[in-house]
C-alpha positions as CSV (number, residue, x, y, z in Angstrom):
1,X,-8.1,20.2,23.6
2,X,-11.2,18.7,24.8
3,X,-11.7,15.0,24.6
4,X,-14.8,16.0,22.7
5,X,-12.1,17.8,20.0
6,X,-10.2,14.6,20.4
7,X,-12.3,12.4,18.7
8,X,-13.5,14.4,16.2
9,X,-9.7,14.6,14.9
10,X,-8.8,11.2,15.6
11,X,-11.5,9.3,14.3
12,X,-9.3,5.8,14.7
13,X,-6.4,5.7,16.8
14,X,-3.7,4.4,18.7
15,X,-3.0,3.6,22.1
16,X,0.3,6.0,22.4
17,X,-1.5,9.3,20.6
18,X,-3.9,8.9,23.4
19,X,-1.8,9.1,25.7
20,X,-0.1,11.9,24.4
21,X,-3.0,13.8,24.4
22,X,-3.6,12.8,28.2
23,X,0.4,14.3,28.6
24,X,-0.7,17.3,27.0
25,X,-3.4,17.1,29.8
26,X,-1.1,16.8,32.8
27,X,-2.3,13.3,33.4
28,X,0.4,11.5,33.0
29,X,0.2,8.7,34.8
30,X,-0.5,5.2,32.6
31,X,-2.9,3.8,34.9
32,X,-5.1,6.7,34.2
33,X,-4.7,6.6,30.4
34,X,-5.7,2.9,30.3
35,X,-8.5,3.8,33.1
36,X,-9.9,6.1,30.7
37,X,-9.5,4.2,27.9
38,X,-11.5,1.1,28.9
39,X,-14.0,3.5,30.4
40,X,-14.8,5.0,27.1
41,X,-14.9,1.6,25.4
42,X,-17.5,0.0,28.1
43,X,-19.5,3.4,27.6
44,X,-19.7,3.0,23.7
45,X,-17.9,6.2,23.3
46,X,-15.1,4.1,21.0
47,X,-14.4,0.5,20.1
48,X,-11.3,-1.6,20.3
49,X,-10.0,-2.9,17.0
50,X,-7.2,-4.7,18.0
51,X,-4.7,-4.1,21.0
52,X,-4.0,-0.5,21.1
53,X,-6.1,0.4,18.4
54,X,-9.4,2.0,18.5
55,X,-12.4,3.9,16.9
56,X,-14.6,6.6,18.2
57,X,-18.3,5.8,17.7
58,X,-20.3,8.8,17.1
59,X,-22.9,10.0,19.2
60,X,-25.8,8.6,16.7
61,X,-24.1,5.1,16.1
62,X,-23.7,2.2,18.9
63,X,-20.6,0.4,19.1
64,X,-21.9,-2.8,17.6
65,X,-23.3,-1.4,14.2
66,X,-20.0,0.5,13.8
67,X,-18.9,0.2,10.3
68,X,-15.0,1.9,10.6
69,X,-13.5,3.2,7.6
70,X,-10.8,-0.2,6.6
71,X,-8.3,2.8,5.1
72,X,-7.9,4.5,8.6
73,X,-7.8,0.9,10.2
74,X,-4.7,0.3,8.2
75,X,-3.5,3.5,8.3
76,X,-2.9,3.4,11.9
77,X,-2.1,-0.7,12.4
78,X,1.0,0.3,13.3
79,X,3.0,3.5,14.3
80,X,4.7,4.2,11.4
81,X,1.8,2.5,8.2
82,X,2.4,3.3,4.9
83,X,-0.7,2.1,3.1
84,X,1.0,0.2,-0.6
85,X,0.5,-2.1,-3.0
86,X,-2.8,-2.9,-4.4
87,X,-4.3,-0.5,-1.5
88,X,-2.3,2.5,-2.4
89,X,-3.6,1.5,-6.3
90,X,-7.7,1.8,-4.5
91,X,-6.7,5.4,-2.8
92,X,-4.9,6.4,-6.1
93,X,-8.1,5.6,-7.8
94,X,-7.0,3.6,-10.4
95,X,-7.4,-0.3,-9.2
96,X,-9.1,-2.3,-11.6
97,X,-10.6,-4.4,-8.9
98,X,-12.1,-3.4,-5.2
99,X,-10.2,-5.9,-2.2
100,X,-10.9,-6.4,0.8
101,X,-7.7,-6.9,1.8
102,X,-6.0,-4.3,2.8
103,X,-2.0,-3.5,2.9
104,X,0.3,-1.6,5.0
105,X,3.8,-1.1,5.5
106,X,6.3,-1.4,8.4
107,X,9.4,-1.4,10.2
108,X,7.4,-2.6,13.1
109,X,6.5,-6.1,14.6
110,X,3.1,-6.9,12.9
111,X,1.1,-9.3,12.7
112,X,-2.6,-9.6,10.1
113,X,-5.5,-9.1,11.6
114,X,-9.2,-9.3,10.3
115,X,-11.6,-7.0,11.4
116,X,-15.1,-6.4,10.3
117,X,-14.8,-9.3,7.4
118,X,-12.0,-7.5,6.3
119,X,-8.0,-8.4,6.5
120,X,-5.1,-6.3,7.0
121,X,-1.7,-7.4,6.0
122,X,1.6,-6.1,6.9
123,X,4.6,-6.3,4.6
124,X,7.9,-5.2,5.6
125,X,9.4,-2.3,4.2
126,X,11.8,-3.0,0.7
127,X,15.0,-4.0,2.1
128,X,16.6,-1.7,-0.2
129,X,14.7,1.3,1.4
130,X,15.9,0.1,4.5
131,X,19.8,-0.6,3.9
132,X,19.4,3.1,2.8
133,X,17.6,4.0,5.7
134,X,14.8,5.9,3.6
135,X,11.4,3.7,4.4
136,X,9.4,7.1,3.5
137,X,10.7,8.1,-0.1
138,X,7.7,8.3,-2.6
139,X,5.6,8.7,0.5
140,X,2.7,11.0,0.4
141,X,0.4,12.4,3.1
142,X,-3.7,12.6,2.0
143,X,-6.4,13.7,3.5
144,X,-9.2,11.0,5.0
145,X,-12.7,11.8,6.6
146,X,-10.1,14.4,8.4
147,X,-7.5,11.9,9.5
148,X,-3.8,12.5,7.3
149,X,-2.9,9.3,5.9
150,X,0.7,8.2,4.6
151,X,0.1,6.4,0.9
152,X,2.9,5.3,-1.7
153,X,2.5,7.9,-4.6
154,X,2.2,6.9,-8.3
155,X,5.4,6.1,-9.4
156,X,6.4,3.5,-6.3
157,X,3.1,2.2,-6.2
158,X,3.8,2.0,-9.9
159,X,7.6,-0.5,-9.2
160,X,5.9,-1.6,-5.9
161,X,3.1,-4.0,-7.4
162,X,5.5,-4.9,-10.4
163,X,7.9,-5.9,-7.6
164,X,5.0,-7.8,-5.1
165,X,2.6,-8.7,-8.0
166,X,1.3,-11.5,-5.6
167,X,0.2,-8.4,-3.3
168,X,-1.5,-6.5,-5.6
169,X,-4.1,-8.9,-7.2
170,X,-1.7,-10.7,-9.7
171,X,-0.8,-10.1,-13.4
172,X,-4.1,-9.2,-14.6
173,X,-5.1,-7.0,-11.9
174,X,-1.5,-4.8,-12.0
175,X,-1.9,-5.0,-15.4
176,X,-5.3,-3.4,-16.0
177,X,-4.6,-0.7,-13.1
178,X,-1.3,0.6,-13.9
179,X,-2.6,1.5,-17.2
180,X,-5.2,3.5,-15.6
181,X,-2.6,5.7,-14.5
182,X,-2.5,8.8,-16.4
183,X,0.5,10.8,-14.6
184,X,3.8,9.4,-13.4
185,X,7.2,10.8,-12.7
186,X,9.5,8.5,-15.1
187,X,12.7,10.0,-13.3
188,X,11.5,9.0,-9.6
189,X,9.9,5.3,-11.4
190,X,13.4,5.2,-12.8
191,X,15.5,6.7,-9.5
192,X,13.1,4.4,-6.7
193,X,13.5,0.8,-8.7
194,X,17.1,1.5,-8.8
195,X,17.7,1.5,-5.4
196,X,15.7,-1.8,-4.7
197,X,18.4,-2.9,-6.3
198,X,16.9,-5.5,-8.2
199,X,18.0,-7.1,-11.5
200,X,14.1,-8.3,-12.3
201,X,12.5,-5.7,-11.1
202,X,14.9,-3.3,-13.6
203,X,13.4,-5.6,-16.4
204,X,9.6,-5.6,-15.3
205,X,9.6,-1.9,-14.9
206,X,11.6,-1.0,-18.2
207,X,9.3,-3.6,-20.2
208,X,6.3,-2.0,-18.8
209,X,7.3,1.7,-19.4
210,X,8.5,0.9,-22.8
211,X,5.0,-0.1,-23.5
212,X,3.5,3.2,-22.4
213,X,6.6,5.4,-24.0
214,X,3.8,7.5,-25.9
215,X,1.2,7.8,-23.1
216,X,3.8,8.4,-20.1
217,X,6.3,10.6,-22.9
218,X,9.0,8.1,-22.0
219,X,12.8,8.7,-23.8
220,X,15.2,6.1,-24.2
221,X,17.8,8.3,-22.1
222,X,15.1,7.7,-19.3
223,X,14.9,3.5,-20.3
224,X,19.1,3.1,-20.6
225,X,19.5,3.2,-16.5
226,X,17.3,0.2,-16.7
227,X,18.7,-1.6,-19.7
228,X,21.9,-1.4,-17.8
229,X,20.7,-3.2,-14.7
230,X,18.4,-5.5,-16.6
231,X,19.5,-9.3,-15.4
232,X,22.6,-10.8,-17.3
233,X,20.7,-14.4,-18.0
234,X,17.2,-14.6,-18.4
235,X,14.8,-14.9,-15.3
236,X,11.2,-15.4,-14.8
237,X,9.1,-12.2,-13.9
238,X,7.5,-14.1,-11.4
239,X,6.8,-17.6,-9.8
240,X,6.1,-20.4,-12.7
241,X,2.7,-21.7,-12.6
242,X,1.1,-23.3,-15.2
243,X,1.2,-20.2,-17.2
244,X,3.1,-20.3,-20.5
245,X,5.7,-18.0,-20.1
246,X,7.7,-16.4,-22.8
247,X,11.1,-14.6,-23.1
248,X,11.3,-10.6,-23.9
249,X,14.9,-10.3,-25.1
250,X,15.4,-7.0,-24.8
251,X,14.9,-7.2,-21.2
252,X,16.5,-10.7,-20.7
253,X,12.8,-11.3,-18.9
254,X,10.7,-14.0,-18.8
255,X,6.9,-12.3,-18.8
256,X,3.8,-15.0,-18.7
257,X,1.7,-14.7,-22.4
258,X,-1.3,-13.3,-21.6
259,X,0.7,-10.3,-19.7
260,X,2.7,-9.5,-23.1
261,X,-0.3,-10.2,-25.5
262,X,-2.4,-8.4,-22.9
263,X,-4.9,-11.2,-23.3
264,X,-7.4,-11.9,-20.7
265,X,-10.4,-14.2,-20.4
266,X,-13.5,-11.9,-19.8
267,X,-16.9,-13.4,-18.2
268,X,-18.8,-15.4,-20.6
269,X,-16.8,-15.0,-23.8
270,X,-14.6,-17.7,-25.3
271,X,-11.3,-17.1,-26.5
């Protein structure tokens, strides 16, 4: 492979899948992968990101008026990104709202990062996933600009911003995105928030696919795992603010108002 071939299927990239490609080469040695590396980068053939991360400018387009796709970007922040939450919501095509923050998720040492007037946030990967040593389940692989890009599917994103509403937007936001979904898998909505292992998060996700039974063809055989883990006492579905919060008994969960009366203030109309 050329380095020509390189860039064209690696549009960003990291540090080590450089070098790999210079190991493919027989060039082993890291002094030349770096040598060639900040050779490119003073030449305008790519631009640095961040540490170990970079972009390959196109022959028509300098450095500076570079304007690098923020989905790759976080795609590739670390080794193993899993774009989530409210981003996963944006590439699923059903976010209510455009961000321009943008969400990954890791096992690795991360810290955020803004680039190009954009942020990037790393969140760790659910504990539960971890204890069970399964950071990839409901992990899907699409296809960017050329570049393969690991995304939560619908029905984690779907427990993931119930579970991390304050990373998707808040109520509202989840809210009017997660009815835009038109297809989920109720068994792996039901099998993935199980294994979080998370009283609430039973109760927020049962509540909300009770309320789409019709549209999502839910069956209370499919709701009892969910009753059964549902929290003993009541609890709050998230922080308290100065929200008026009321209880769902069925659930034994606290939900704010305007999320069960699905009430919210629009631009320039009084309620």
């Amino acid at each position: 492979m050329s380095i020509e071939q390189f860039f064209h299927e690696h549009l960003v990239f990291r540090h080590k899948e450089f070098a790999d490609w210079k190991t493919q080469q027989k060039k082993i040695a890291a002094s030349s992968v770096n040598t060639a590396l900040r050779y490119y980068v003073n030449t305008g053939r790519i631009k640095l990101i961040r540490r170990k991360l970079y972009a390959v400018v196109p022959p028509n387009q300098s450095a500076e008026s570079l304007v690098v796709d923020p989905y790759l970007i976080a795609a590739k922040a670390t080794e193993d990104a899993v774009l989530g939450y409210h981003t996963a919501l944006e590439l699923l095509g059903v976010a209510y709202s455009a961000f321009q923050q943008f969400t990954y998720l890791t096992e690795q040492k991360s810290k955020p990062f803004e680039f190009q007037g954009q942020w990037f946030q790393p969140v760790w990967v659910p504990t539960g996933l971890q204890k069970k040593h399964d950071p990839l389940f409901g992990v899907e692989v699409v296809d960017r600009q050329g570049v393969m890009l690991k995304v939560t599917n619908a029905a984690r994103t779907f427990v993931d911003v119930l579970d991390r509403v304050e990373l998707s937007g808040g109520w509202e936001e989840v809210c009017r995105s997660i009815i835009n979904l038109a297809v989920v898998d109720i068994d792996e909505v039901v099998h993935y928030c199980l294994m979080l292992g998370n009283a609430s998060l039973s109760a927020k996700v049962g509540y909300f696919l009770s309320q789409r039974q019709g549209a999502f063809a839910v069956t209370e055989k499919q709701l009892k795992p969910l009753l059964n883990s549902k929290p003993k006492i009541p609890q709050y579905a998230s922080k308290r603010g100065r929200e008026e919060f009321q209880l769902v008994k069925q659930w034994n969960i606290l939900l704010p108002v305007s999320v069960i009366n699905q009430s919210w203030e629009e631009p320039g109309v009084d309620i």
